[in-house]
Biotite code that builds the C-alpha atoms (Angstrom):
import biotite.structure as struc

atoms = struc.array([
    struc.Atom([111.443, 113.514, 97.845], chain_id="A", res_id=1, res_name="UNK", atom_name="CA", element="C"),
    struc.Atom([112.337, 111.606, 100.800], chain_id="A", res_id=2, res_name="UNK", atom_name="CA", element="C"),
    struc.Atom([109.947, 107.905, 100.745], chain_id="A", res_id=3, res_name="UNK", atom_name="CA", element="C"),
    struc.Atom([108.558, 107.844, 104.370], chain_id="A", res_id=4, res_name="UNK", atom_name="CA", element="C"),
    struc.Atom([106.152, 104.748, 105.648], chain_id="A", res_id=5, res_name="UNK", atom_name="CA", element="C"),
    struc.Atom([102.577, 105.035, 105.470], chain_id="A", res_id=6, res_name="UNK", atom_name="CA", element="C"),
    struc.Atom([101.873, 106.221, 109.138], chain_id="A", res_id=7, res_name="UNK", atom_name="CA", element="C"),
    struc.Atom([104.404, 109.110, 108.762], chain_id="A", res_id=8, res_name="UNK", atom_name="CA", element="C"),
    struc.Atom([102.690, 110.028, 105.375], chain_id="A", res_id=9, res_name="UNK", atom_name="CA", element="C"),
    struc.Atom([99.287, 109.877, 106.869], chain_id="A", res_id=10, res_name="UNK", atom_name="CA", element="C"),
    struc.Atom([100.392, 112.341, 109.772], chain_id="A", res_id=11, res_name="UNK", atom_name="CA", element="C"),
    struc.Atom([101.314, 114.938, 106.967], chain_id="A", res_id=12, res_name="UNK", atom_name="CA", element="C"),
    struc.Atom([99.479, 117.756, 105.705], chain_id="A", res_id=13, res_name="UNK", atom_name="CA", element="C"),
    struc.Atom([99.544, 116.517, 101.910], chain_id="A", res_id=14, res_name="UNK", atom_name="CA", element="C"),
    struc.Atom([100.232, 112.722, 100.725], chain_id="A", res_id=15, res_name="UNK", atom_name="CA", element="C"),
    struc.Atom([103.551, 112.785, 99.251], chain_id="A", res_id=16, res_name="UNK", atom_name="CA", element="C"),
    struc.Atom([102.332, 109.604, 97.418], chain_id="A", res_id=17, res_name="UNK", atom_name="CA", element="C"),
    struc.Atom([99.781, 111.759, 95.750], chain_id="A", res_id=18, res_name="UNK", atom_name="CA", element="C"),
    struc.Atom([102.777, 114.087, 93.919], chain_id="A", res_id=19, res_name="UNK", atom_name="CA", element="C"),
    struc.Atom([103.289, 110.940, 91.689], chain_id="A", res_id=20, res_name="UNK", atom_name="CA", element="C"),
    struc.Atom([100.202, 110.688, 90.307], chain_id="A", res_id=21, res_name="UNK", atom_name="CA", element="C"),
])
């Protein structure tokens, strides 16, 4: 997966951060 900053993340559907917990 592609790291994106926190506003982009935020402006998603899901948290890609999320996937790594």
């Amino acid at each position: 997966i592609q790291v994106m900053t926190f506003k982009q993340a935020e402006t998603f559907p899901f948290n890609p951060f999320d996937i790594t917990k």
